[in-house]
C-alpha positions as CSV (number, residue, x, y, z in Angstrom):
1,X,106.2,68.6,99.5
2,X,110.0,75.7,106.7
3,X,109.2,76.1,110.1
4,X,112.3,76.6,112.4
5,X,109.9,77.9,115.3
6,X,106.8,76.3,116.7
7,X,105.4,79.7,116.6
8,X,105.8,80.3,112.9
9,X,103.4,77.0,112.3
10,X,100.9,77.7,114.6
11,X,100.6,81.1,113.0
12,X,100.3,79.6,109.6
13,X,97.8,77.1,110.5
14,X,95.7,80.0,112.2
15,X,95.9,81.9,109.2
16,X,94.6,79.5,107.2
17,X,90.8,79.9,106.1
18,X,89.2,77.2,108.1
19,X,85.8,75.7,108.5
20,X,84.3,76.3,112.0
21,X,84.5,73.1,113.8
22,X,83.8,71.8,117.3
23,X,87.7,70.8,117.7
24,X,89.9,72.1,120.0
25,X,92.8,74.4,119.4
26,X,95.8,72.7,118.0
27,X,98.5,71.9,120.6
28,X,101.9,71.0,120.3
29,X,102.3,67.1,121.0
30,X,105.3,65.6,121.1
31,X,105.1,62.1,118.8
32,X,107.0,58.9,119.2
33,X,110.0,58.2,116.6
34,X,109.3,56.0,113.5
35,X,109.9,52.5,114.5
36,X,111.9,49.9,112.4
37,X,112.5,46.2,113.0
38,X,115.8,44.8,114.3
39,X,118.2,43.7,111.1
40,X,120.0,40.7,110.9
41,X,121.8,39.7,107.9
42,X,121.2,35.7,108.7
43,X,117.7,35.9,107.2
44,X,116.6,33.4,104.3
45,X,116.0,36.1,101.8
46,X,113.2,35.1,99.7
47,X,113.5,37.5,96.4
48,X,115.6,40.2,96.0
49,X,114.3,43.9,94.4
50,X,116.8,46.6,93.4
51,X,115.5,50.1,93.7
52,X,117.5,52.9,91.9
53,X,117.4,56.4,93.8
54,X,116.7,59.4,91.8
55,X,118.3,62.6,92.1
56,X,116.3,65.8,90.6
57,X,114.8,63.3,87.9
58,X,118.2,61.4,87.2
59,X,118.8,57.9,88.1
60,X,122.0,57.9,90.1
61,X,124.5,55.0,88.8
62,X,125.9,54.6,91.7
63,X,123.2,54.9,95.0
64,X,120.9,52.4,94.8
65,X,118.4,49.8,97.7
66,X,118.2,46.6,97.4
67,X,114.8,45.5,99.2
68,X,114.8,41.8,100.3
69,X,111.7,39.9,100.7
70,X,112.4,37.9,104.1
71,X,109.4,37.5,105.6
72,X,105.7,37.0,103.9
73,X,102.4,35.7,106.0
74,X,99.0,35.4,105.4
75,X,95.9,35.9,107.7
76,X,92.7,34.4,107.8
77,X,91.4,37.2,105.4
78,X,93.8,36.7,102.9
79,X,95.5,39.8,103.6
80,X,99.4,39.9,103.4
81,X,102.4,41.2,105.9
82,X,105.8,41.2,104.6
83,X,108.9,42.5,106.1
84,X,111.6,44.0,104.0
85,X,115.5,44.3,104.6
86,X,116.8,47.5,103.0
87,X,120.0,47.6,102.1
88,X,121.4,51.3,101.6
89,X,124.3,51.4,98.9
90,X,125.8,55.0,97.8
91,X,129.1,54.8,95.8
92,X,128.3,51.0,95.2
93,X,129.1,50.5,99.1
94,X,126.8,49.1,101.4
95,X,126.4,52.3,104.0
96,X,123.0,51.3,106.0
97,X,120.3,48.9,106.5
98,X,117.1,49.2,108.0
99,X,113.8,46.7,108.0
100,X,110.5,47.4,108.0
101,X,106.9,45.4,107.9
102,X,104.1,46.0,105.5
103,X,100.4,45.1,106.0
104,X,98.1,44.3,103.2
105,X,101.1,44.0,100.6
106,X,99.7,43.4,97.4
107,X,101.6,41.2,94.7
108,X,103.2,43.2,91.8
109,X,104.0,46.0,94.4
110,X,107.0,48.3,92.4
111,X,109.4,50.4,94.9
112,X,110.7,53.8,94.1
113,X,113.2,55.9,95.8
114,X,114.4,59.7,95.4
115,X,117.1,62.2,97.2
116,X,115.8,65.0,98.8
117,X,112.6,66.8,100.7
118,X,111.5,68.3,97.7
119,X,112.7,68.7,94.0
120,X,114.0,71.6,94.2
121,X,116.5,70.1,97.0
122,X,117.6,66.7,96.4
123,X,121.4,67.6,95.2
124,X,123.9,66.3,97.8
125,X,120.4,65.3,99.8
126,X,120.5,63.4,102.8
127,X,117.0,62.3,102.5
128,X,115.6,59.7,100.9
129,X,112.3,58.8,99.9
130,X,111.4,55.8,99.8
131,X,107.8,54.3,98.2
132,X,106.4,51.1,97.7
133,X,102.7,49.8,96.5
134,X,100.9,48.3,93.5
135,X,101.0,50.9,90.0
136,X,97.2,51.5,89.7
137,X,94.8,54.0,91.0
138,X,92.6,53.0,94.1
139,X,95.7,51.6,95.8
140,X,97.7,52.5,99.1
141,X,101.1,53.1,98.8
142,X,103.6,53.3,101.8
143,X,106.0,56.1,101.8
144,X,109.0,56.4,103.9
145,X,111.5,59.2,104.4
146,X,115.3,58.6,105.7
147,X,117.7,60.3,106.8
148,X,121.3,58.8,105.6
149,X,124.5,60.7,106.9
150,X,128.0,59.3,107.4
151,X,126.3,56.1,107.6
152,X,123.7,56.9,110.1
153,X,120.5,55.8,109.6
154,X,116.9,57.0,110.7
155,X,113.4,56.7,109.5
156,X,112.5,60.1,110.1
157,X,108.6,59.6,109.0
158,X,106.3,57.2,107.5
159,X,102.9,57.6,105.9
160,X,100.1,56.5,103.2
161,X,98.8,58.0,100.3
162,X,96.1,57.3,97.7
163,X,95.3,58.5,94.6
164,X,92.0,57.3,92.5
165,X,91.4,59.5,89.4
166,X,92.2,62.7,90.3
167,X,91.0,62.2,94.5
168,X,93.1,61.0,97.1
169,X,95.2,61.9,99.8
170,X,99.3,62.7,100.2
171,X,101.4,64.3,102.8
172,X,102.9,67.6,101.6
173,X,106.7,68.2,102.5
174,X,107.8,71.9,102.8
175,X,112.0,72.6,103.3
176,X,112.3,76.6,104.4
177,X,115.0,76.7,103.2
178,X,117.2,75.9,99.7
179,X,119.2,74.1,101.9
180,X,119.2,70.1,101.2
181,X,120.1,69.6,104.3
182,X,117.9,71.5,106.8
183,X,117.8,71.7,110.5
184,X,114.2,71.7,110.6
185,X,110.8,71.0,108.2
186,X,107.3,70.5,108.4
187,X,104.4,68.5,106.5
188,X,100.7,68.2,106.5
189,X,98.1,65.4,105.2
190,X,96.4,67.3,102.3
191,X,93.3,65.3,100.9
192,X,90.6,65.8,98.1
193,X,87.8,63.9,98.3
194,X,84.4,63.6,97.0
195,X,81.2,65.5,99.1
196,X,79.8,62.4,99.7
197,X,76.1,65.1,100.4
198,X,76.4,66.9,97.4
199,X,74.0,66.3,94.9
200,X,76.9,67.6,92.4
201,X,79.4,64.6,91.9
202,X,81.8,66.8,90.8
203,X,82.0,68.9,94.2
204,X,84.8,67.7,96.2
205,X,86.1,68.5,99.9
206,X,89.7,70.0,100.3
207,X,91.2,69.4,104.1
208,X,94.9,69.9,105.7
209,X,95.2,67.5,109.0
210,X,98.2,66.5,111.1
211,X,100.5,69.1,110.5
212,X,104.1,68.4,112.5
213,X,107.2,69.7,112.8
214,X,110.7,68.3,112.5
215,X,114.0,69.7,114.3
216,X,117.3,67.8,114.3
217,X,118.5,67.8,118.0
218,X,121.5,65.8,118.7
219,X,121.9,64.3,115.2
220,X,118.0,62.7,115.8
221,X,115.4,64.2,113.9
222,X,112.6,64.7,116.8
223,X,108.8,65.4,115.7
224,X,106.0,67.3,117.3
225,X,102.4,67.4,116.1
226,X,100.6,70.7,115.9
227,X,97.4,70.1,115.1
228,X,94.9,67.6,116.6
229,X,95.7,64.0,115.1
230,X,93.6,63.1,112.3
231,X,91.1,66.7,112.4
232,X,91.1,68.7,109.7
233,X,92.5,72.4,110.7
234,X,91.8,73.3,107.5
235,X,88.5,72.4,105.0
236,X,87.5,74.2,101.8
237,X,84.8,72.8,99.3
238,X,85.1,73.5,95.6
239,X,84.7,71.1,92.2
240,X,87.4,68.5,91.2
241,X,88.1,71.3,88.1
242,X,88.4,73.9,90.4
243,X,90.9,71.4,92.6
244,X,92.6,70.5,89.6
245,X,93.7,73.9,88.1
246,X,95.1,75.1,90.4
247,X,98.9,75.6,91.4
């Protein structure tokens, strides 16, 4: 954004250099798969956006998503829902479709799409990540990750990010392998943000949370959480230059 073994993750994350905490000791937890909506191809479809897939930097002329808008409401706050068919095309042939719901949508959203895990894998990737939100700092964005092979589909994960000059928070994806099409992977929430008691704006907070493990079992990607959900394992305070420069 490696683990084959449970073993090897729970070893990383206590090797980590933590900050003492009350929480309990990370346990494996088995988590629910990613939910999508059931797809019918009978919907009005309201607008249409084409999403071109990128491969290693390189638009790909031939894969491509086309998201339709078939569903928008409105609540009493103002705040929008939408649900989105995605159509899956590789060689210019419809493969896969999947459909999905998005709260607070905000108008002037822009979708992108890319192969693989990581850059270093997305050749001949059967991944595909998938993000959607409004191009400005300050705003969440919706990130999806599939799984497309011999026209199987599955939404694997889905998450939220945020980025606001130079702060934020992201999920980290890490392949073990060089493979681009692993048997297993992990991720963690990584987030910078500011130390709201500092009297020195500039001082930041650096935390991992909600690191989980993926393993292919039966051609289903199955994933376990090894940390406790939404505690930090993993804390470290240091300036936003400090954050910043480093690799």
């Amino acid at each position: 954004m490696k683990i084959h073994t449970l073993f090897f993750l729970l070893v990383l994350i206590g090797c980590q250099k933590t900050k003492p905490t009350d929480a309990t000791a990370p346990i494996a937890e088995i988590m629910e798969p990613q939910e999508t909506l059931e797809v019918t191809n009978d919907e009005k479809i309201i607008k249409t956006d084409t999403v071109s897939i990128y491969s290693d930097g390189t638009e790909s002329s031939t894969d491509y998503i086309l998201a339709h808008l078939v569903d928008q409401q409105a609540d009493k706050d103002s705040i929008v829902t939408v649900k989105y068919r995605l159509d899956f095309y590789q060689n210019k042939t419809k493969t896969a479709s999947s459909k999905i719901a998005i709260k607070g949508f905000e108008k002037g959203s822009e979708w992108m799409a890319s192969y693989g895990l990581t850059s270093e894998t997305s050749k001949n990737s059967p991944f595909i990540q998938l993000t959607v939100g409004y191009p400005a700092c300050g705003y969440s964005h919706d990130n999806y990750l599939y799984y497309l092979k011999n026209k199987g589909l599955q939404l694997v994960h889905q998450w939220s990010t945020m980025s606001d000059s130079g702060w934020g928070s992201w999920v980290e994806i890490e392949n073990p392998s060089a493979n681009s099409d692993p048997k297993s992977f992990y991720c963690k929430t990584v987030a910078f943000v500011p130390a709201d008691e500092d009297e020195n704006l500039d001082m930041g907070i650096l935390s991992h949370s909600d690191s989980i493990s993926f393993e292919l079992k039966n051609n289903k990607w199955k994933k376990i959480l090894l940390s406790a959900k939404d505690k930090p394992y993993f804390e470290k305070k240091m300036t936003f230059d400090q954050f910043n420069s480093t690799d």
